[in-house]
C-alpha positions, 0 to 999 in steps of 0.5 A, a space after each residue: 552544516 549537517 545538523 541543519 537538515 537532520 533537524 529539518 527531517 525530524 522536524 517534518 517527521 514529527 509534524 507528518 506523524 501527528 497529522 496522520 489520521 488517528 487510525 493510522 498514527 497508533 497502528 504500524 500496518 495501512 489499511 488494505 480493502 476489508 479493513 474498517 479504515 479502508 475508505 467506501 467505494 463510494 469515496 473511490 467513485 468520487 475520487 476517480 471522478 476528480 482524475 477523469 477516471 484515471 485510478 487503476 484499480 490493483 491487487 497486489 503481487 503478494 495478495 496471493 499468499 492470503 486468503 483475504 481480502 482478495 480471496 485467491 490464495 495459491 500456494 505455488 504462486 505465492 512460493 513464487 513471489 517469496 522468492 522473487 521478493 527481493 529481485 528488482 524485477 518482481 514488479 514487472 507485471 510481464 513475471 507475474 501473469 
């Protein structure tokens, strides 16, 4: 009885691995803003436009231990969330102005 749905997962799990687009099939990392496979703003535009303007646009926590693609590196800031990392409160976005 266990077989069967491990047989399904792995069968979802190779037919979800070969639908991925090329770039995303051969490279472990997503694409993040400044990469070729990120998409143009204009996709975003019409994308937001499909949700009535809904998309929110982030930048995440950890973007400040890198100087791009967002461009505001701070090393005590950065310090910060290394150490929270693993706290089930990181994300609330009241610990981190």
């Amino acid at each position: 009885m266990l077989l069967q749905p491990l047989a399904v997962g792995l069968a979802f799990t190779l037919a979800s691995t070969h639908a991925l687009p090329h770039h995303w099939a051969a490279n472990t990392c997503k694409p993040i803003p400044g990469d070729t496979a990120w998409p143009a703003e204009s996709k975003w535009i019409a994308l937001n436009k499909t949700v009535s303007g809904r998309l929110i646009r982030t930048v995440p926590l950890p973007s400040v231990c890198h100087n791009a693609p967002f461009n505001n590196f701070n090393e005590a800031a950065c310090t910060k969330i290394k150490t929270a990392w693993t706290d089930d409160q990181t994300l609330c976005v009241s610990n981190f102005p």
